[in-house]
VMD Tcl script that draws the C-alpha trace (Angstrom):
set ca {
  {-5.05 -8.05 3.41}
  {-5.95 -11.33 1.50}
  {-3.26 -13.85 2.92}
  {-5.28 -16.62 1.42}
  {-2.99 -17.15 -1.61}
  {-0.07 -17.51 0.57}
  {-1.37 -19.91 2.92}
  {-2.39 -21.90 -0.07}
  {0.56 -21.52 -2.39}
  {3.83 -20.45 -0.02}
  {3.30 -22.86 2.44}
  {6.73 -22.28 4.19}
  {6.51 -18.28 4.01}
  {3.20 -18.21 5.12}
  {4.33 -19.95 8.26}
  {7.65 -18.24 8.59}
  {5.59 -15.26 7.86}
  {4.28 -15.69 11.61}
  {7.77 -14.13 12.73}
  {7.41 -10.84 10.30}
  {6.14 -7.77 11.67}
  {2.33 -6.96 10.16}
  {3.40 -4.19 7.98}
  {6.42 -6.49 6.15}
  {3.89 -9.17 5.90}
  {0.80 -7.23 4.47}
  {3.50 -5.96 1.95}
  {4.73 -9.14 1.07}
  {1.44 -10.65 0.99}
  {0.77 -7.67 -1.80}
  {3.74 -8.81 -3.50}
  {3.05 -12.51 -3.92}
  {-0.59 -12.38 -4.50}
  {0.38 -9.76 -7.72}
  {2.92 -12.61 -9.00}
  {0.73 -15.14 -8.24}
  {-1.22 -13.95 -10.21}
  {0.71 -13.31 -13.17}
  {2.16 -16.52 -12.88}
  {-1.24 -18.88 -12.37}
  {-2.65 -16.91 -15.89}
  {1.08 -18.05 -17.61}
  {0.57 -21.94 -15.81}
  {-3.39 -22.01 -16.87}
  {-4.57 -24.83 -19.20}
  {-6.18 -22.56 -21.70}
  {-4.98 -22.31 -25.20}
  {-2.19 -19.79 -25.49}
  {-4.47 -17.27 -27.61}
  {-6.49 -17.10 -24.69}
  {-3.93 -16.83 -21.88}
  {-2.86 -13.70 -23.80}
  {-5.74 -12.35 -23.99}
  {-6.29 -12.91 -19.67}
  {-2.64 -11.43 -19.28}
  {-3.67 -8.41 -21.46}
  {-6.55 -7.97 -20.04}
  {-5.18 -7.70 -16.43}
  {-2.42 -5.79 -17.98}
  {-4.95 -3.30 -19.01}
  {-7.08 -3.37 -16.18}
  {-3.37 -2.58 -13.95}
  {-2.26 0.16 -16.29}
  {-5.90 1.25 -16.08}
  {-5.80 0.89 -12.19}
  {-9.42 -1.14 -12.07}
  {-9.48 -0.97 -8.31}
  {-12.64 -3.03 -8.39}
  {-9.70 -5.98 -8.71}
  {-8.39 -6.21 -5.17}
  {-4.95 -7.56 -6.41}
  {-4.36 -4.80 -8.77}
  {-5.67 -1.90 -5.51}
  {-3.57 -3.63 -3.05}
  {-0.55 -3.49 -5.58}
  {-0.83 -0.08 -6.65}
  {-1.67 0.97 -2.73}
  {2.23 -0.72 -2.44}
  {3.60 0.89 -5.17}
  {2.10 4.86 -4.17}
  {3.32 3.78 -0.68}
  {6.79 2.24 -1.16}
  {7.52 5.25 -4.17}
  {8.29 2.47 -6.64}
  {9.20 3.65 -10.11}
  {6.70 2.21 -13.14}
  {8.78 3.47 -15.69}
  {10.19 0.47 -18.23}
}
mol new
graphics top color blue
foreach p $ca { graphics top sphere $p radius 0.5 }
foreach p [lrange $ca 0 end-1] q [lrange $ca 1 end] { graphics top cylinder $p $q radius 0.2 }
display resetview
């Protein structure tokens, strides 16, 4: 489990996260680092053309299930466990 982007982003979780048991945490950590994600290619500085074309592209790779993207493993590993539906 990466916990890096919550130490670095969710200050205040990632210390109150000291108080959830391991299994809540590594699923929340899942959780967060997937938005985080999302939401640092929405907040980049790039021109809009090319902050589709990173959100498509890790769209793809998600759809795809490119486990060679740790993110996109952990959240899929989260979504297989937890049963989570992917239909829109």
């Amino acid at each position: 489990m990466n916990t890096n982007l919550l130490e670095k982003h969710a200050k205040s979780f990632y210390w109150a996260s000291f108080f959830l048991p391991k299994k809540i945490l590594y699923k929340s950590s899942v959780l967060y680092n997937f938005c985080r994600t999302l939401d640092d290619l929405a907040d980049d500085k790039n021109s809009l053309k090319l902050k589709k074309e990173n959100f498509f592209k890790f769209k793809n790779d998600f759809v795809n299930k490119n486990f060679n993207n740790a993110i996109i493993k952990e959240m899929w590993s989260i979504i297989n466990s937890e049963n989570i539906s992917i239909n829109v």
